[in-house]
C-alpha positions in Angstrom: 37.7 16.1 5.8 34.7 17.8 7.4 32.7 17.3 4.5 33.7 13.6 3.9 33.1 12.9 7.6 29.8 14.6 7.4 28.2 12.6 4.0 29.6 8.9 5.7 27.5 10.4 8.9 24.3 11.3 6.8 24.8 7.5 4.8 25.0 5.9 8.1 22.1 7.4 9.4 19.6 7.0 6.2 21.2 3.2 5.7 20.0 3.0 9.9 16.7 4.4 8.8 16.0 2.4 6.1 17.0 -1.3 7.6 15.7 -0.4 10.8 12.5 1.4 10.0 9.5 0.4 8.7 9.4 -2.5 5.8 6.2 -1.3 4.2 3.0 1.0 3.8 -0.3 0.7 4.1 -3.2 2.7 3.0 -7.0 2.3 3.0 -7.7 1.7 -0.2 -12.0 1.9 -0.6 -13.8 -0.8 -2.8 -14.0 0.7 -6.4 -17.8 0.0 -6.2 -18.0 1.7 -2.6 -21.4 4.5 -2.4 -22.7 6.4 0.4 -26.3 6.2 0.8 -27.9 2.5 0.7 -31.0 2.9 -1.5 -29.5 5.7 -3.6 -28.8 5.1 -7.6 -24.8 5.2 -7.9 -23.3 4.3 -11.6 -20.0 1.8 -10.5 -21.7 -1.4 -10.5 -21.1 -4.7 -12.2 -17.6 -5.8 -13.2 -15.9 -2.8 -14.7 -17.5 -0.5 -12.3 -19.3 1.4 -14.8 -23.0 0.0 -14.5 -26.0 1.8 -13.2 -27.3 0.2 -9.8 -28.0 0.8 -6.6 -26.3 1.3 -3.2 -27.0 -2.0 -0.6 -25.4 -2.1 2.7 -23.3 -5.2 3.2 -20.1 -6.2 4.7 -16.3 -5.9 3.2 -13.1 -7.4 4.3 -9.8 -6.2 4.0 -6.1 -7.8 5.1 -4.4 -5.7 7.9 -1.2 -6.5 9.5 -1.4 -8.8 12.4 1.3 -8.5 15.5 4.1 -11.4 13.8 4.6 -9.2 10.5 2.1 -11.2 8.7 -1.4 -10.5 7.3 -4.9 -11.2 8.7 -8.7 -10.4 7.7 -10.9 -7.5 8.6 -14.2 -7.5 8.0 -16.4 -4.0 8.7 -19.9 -2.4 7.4 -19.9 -1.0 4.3 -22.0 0.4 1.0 -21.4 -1.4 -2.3 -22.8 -0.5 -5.7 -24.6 -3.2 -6.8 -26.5 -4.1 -10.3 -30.2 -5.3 -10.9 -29.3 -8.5 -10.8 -27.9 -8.1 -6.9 -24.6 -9.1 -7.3 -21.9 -6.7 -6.2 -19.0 -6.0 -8.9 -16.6 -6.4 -6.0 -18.4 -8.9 -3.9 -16.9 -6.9 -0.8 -12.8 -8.5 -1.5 -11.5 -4.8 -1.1 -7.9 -5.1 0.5 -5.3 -2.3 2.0 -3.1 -1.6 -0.3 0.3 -3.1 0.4 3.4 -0.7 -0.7 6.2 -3.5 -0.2 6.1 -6.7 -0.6 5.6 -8.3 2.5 8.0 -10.8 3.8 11.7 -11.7 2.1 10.9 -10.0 -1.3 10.1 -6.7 1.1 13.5 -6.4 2.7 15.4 -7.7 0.0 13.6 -4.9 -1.8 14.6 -1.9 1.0 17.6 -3.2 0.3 18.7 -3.5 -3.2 17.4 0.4 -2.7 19.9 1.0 -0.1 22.8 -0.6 -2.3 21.6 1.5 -5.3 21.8 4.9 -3.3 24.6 4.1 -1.5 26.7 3.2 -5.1 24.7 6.7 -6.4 26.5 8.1 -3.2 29.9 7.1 -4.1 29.9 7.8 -7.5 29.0 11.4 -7.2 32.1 11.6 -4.6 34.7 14.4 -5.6 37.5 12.8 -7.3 40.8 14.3 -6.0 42.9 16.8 -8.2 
């Protein structure tokens, strides 16, 4: 009984955790052309980031979650490979990376998760003797 008590406890809590809690992750992703030192020779320019070029100062954005769950632009200083021809490969687009899907396809996504642990859960119960 104590044990049985004790796993519907844990479920509740996790299930609590998991539609309550945060709906997604970010992380800073850098530009795959970023480089350090503007002026410097760096070798992930042009389109598949594997040109020779050179490092230029410039400006990147990047989409950052605004205060009503959705998504707005950040732009900040930044170094970009670029090639001889002065274009950059990533033209400064770099974004955050966005774990979840934002929106209805992120919580129906937390969960279908919750509904396939929780069957996992149930099916691993003892079966009594």
């Amino acid at each position: 009984m104590r044990t049985r008590t004790l796993a519907f406890l844990s479920v509740a809590v996790w299930a609590a955790i998991v539609i309550g809690g945060a709906t997604r992750a970010h992380a800073d992703v850098p530009p795959p052309d970023l480089c350090t030192s503007p002026g410097q020779p760096c070798q992930n320019a042009g389109a598949q980031y594997n040109q020779a070029g050179t490092c230029a100062a410039t400006t990147c954005t990047k989409m950052i979650p605004n205060g009503d769950g959705g998504m707005t632009t950040m732009t900040y200083d930044c170094n970009l490979c670029q090639t001889a021809d002065g274009g950059t490969s990533g033209g400064g687009k770099s974004s955050g990376c966005t774990i979840a899907a934002s929106g209805p396809a992120g919580a129906a996504g937390g969960a279908v998760t919750a509904l396939v642990l929780l069957g996992i859960a149930l099916g691993r119960r003892r079966q009594p003797r």
